[in-house]
Each structure stands twice: as structure tokens, then as C-alpha cells.
VEXLOMAR-853866 format. One record per residue (C-alpha): x, y, z; residue in three letters. Coordinates in Angstrom, 2 decimals. Layout:
% VEXLOMAR-853866
@px=X; py=Y; pz=Z; r=Ala $
...
% end
This chain:
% VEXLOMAR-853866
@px=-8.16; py=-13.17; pz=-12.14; r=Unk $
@px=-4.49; py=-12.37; pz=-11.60; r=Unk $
@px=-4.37; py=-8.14; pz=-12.92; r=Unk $
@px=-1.70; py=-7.66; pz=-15.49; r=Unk $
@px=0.79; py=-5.19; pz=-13.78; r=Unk $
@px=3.13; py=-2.86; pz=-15.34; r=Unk $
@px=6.14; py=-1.23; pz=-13.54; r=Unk $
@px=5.92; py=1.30; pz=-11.02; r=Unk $
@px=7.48; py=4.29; pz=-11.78; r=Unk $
@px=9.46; py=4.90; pz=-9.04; r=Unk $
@px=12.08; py=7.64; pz=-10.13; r=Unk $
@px=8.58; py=9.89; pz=-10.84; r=Unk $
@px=7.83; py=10.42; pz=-7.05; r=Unk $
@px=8.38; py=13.97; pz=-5.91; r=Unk $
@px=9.56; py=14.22; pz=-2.89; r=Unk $
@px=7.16; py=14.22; pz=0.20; r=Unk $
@px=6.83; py=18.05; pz=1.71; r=Unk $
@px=9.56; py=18.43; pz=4.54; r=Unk $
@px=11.45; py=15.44; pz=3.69; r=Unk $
@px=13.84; py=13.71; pz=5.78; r=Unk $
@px=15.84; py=11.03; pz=5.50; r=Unk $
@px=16.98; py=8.28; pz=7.68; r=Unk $
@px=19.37; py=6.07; pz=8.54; r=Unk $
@px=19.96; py=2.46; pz=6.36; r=Unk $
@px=18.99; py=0.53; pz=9.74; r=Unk $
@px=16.92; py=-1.97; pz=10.29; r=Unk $
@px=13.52; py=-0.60; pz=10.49; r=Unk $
@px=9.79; py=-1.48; pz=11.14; r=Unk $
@px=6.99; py=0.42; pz=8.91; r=Unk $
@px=3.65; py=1.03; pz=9.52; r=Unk $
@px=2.00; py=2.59; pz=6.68; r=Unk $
@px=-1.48; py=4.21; pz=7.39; r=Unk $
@px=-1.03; py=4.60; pz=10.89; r=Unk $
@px=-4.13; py=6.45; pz=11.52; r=Unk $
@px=-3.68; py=7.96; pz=14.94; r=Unk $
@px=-1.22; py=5.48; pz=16.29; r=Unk $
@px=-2.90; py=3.35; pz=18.89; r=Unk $
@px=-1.31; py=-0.05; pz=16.66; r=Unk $
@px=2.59; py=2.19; pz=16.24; r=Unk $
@px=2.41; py=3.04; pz=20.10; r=Unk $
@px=1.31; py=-0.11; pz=21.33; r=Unk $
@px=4.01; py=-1.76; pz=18.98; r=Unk $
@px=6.87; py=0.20; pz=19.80; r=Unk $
@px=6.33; py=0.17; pz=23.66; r=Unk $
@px=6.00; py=-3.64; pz=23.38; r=Unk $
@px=9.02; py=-4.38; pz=20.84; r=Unk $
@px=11.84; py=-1.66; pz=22.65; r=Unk $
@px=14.87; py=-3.17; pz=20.36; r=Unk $
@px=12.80; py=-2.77; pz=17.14; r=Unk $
@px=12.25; py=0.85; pz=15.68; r=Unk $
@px=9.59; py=1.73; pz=13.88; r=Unk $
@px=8.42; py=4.76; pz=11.63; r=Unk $
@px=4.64; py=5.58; pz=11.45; r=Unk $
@px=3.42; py=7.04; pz=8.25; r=Unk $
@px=0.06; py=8.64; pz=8.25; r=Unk $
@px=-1.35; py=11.21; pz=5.57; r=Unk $
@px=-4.20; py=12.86; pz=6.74; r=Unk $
@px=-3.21; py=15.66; pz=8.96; r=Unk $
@px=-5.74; py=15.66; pz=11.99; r=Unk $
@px=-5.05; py=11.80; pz=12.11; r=Unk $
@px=-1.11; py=12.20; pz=12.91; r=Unk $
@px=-1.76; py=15.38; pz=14.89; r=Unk $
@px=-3.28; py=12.95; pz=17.24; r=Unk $
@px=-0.56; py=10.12; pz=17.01; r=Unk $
@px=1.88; py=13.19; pz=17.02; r=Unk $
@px=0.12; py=14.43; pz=20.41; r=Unk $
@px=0.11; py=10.86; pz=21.62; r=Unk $
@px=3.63; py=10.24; pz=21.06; r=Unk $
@px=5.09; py=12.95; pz=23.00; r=Unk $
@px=2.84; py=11.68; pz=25.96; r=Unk $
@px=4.07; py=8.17; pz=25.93; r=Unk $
@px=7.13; py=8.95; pz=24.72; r=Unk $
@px=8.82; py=5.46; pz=22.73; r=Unk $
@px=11.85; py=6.62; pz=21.56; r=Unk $
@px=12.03; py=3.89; pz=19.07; r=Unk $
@px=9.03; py=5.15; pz=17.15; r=Unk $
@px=8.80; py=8.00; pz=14.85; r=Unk $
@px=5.83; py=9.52; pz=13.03; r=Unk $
@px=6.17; py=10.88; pz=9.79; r=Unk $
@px=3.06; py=12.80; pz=8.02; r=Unk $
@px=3.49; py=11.85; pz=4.23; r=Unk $
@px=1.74; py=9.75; pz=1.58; r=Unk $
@px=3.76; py=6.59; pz=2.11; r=Unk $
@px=3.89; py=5.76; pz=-1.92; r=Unk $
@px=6.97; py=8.60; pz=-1.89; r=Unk $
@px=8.04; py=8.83; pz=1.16; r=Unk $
@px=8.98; py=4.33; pz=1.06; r=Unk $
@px=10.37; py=5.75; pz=-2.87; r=Unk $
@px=12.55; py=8.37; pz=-1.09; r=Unk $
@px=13.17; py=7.23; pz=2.25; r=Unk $
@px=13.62; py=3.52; pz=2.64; r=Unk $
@px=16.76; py=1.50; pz=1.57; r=Unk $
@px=17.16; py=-1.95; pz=-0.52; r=Unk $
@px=16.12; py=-4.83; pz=1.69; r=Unk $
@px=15.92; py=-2.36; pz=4.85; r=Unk $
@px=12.40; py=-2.88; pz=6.36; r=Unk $
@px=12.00; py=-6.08; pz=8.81; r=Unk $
@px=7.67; py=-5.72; pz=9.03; r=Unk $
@px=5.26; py=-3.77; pz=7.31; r=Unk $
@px=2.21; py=-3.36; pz=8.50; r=Unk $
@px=-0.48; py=-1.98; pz=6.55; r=Unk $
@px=-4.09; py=-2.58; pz=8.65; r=Unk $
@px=-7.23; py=-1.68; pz=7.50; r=Unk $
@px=-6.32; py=0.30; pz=4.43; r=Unk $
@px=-9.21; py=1.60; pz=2.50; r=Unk $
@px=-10.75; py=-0.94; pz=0.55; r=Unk $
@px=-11.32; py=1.28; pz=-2.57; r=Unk $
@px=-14.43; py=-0.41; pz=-3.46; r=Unk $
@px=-14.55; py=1.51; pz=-7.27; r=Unk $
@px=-10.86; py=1.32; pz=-7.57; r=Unk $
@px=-9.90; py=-1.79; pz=-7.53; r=Unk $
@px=-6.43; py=-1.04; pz=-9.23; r=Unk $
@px=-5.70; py=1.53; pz=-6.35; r=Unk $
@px=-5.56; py=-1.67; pz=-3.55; r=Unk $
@px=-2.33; py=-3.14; pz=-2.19; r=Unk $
@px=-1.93; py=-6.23; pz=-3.69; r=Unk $
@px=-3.18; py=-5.00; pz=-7.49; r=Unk $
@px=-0.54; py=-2.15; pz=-7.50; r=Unk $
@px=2.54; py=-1.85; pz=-9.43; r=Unk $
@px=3.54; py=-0.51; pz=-6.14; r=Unk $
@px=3.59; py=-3.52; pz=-4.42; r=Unk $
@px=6.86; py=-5.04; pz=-6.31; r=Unk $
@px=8.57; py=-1.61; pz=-5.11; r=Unk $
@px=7.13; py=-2.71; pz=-1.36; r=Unk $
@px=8.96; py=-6.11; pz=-2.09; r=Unk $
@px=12.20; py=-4.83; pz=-2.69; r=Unk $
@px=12.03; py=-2.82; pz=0.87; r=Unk $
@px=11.47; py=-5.67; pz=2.43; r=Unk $
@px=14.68; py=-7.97; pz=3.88; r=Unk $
@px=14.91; py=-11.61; pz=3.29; r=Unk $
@px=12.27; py=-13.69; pz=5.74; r=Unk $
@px=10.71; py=-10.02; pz=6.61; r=Unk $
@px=7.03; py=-10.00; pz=6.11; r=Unk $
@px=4.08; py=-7.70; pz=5.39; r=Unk $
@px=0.92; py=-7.85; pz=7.53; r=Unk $
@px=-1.72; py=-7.10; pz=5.35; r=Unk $
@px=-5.36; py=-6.57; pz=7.85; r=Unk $
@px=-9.09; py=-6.25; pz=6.64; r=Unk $
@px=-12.85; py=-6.33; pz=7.70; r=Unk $
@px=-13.72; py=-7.25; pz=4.18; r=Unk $
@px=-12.95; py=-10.90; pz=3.31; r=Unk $
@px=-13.79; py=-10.31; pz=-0.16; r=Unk $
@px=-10.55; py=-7.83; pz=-0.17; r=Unk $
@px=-8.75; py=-10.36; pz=2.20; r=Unk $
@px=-9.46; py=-13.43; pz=-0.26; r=Unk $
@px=-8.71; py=-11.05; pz=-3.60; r=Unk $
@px=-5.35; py=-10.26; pz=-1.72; r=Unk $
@px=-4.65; py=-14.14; pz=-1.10; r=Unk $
@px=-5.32; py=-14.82; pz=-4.66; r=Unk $
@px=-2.46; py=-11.80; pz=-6.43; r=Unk $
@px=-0.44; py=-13.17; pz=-3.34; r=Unk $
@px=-0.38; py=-16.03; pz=-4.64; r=Unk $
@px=-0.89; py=-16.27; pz=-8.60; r=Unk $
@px=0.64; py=-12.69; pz=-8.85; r=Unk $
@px=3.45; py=-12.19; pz=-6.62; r=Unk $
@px=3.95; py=-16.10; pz=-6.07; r=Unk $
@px=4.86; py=-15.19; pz=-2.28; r=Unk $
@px=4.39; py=-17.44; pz=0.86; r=Unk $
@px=1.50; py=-16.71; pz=3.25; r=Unk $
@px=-0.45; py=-17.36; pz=6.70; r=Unk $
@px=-4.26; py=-16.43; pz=6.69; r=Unk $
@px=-4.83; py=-15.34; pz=10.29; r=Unk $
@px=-8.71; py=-14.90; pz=11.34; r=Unk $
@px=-7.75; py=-11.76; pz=14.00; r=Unk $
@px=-8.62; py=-12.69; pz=17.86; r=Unk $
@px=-11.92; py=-11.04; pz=19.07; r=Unk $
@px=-10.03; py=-9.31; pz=21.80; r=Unk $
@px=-7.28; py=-7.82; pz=19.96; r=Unk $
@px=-7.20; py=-3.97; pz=20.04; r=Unk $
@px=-4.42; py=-3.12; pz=17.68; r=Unk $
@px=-6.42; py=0.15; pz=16.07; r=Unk $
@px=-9.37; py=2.29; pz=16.59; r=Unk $
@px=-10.76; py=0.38; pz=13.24; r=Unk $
@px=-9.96; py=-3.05; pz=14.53; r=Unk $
@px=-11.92; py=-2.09; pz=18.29; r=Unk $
@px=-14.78; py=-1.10; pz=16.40; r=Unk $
@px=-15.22; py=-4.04; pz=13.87; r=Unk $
@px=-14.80; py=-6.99; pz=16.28; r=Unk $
@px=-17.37; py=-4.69; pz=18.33; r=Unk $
@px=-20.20; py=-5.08; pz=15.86; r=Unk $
@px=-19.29; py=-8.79; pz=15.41; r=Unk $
@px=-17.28; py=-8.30; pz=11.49; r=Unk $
@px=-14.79; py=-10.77; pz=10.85; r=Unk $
@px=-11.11; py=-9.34; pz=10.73; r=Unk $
@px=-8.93; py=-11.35; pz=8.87; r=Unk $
@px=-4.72; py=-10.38; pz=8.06; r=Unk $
@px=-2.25; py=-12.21; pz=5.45; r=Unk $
@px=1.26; py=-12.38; pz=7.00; r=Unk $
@px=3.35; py=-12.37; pz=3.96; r=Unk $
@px=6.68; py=-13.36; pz=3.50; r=Unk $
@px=9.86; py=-12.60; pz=1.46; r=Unk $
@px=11.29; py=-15.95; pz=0.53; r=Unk $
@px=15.17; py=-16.55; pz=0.16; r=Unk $
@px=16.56; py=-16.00; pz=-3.39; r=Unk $
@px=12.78; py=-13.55; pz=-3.92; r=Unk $
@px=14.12; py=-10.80; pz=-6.71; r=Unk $
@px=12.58; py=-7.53; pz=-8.28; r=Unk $
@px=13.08; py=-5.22; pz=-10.71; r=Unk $
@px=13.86; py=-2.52; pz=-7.36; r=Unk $
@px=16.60; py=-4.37; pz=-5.70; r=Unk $
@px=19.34; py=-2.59; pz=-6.95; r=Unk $
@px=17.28; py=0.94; pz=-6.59; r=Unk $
@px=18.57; py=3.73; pz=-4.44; r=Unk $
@px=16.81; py=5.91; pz=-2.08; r=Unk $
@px=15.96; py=9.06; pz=-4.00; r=Unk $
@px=16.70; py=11.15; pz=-0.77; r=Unk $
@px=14.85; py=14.32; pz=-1.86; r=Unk $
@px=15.88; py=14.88; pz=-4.93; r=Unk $
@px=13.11; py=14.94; pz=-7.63; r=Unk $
@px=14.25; py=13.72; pz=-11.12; r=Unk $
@px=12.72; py=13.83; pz=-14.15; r=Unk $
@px=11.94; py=10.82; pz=-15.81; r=Unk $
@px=13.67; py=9.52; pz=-19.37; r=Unk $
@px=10.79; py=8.55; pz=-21.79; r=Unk $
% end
């Protein structure tokens, strides 16, 4: 069943607490970065690519926070924020080379609220450069094959359906699944040449908190 899906609102995001912008470089995102063991491991193994880890709850990013400033990548940096503004406020047209997004919660009674099925997503799309991809993670193949289906019908985007190796050890989550024997599954997906949204032309709100015409 492909969800009919309005437009995101985007110029109706207040601005994230503390907000900061960045520079309109080529970046790497990681949203949900839980306590960081996937945005450390990343950024210590890619030194040329920079990435930003975004992580809401507050005891989780203490702990990437705390981790971070042992390791030490200075091509990573953690931001605490609800991504949905802070990619509305922060990130640039056709900026972002890789999202990764891995093990969100699978909202099992709010279907709307997951990845694919949001207007959201478009918005995602128009962050993304040309060839860049999102890597899209789950224990649950029913959310893995309802995610390959709005890939598909929806967004009409090209993807690879990965079943994840039983010794990867990308997050705490991913350990702990492939532990227990769970199948973890991702969808690399990719922004096609010539791939256009209703975002592409749409500014960085930098802070500033408008109020929306009716």
C-alpha cells in the first residue's frame, strides 16, 4: 500500500535549543546516533570524511559526548537535537554524502511516524547529493520490507537489500540482535542523477524561526 503523503512543512521547525550552524561542506549524517559506538567507529575509519552525530535523548549523547573527547576524531561532531529541525535548520541543498539512520524505532502504533512513510523523507532527499545514499538498518523485516516497498512505489528510488554480517558491530543495538540470533537487514538507498523535490531550492533556516503563511 503506497501511503498518500502530503508536504512537509519545513519552514514550521523551530529552531533546535543552542543551535549552531555549519559550514556548506560536504558532510556525513548519522541521525539517531545513540551513544556513538557506529559515529566513532565511522569517523576513525573514514579520516577524509566528516561526519555530524545527532542524538536526542540526553544520557545517550552524554555518553557519545564522553566518548568522543576520549578518542578524540576530529572529523566527527555530536550534536544533541531532534534531527527533524536540526537537518531543516542546519543542512544545505544537496550537502550530505551518507545518511545513516540504524535501528530507528520501529513505531509499531505509528506507522505514519517511520522513515520511509514521512513527509519528511522528501525533505531527507533534497539533503542528499547526487549518487549519495541513505542506509536505512532494522531487526524487523516487516519494517525493512514496508521500507523496500515506499522505496520503491513511493519515492521510486534505487536500492540494495543487504542481510547485515553476523559479526558486524556497528551499534550497541546491532551487537545485541545478531547476539540472540535476529536477522538485521539495511536498504542502501540511492539518489539517482536528474532525482528532484519540492526542497531543492530550500535554504537552511539557520536559526531563525518563521512563521508560516496559511
Amino acid at each position: 500500500m503506497i501511503m498518500p503523503i502530503r508536504q512537509f512543512q519545513a519552514q514550521r521547525m523551530h529552531a533546535p535549543r543552542d543551535f549552531k550552524s555549519i559550514a556548506p561542506e560536504p558532510i556525513c549524517v548519522e541521525i539517531g546516533a545513540g551513544k556513538g559506538k557506529h559515529a566513532l567507529l565511522f569517523s576513525q575509519n573514514n579520516p577524509e570524511q566528516k561526519l555530524i552525530a545527532v542524538e536526542r535523548t540526553r544520557e545517550k549523547f552524554i555518553a557519545m559526548q564522553k566518548q568522543h573527547a576520549i578518542e578524540g576524531q576530529t572529523n566527527l561532531q555530536t550534536v544533541h537535537a531532534d534531527a527533524l529541525p536540526w537537518v531543516v535548520h542546519a543542512l544545505y541543498p544537496a550537502q550530505v554524502e551518507q545518511f545513516f539512520i540504524l535501528y530507528p524505532n520501529p513505531e509499531p502504533h505509528n506507522p505514519a511516524q517511520r522513515w520511509a512513510n514521512m513527509p519528511f523523507f522528501e525533505f531527507l532527499l533534497s539533503r542528499l547529493k547526487t549518487g549519495g545514499t541513505i542506509t536505512l538498518a532494522s531487526n524487523i523485516p516487516e519494517y525493512i520490507d514496508e521500507a523496500e516497498q515506499q522505496v520503491k512505489d513511493l519515492w521510486n528510488l534505487p536500492y540494495v537489500k543487504e542481510v547485515i554480517a553476523q559479526d558486524s558491530a556497528r551499534t550497541h543495538f546491532e551487537i545485541k540482535y545478531l547476539e540472540r540470533g535476529e536477522l538485521c537487514q539495511q536498504l542502501i538507498i540511492r539518489k539517482p542523477e536528474g532525482y528532484a523535490t519540492r526542497f531543492d531550492d530550500f535554504q537552511p533556516l539557520q536559526g531563525q524561526n518563521s512563521v508560516a503563511s496559511e
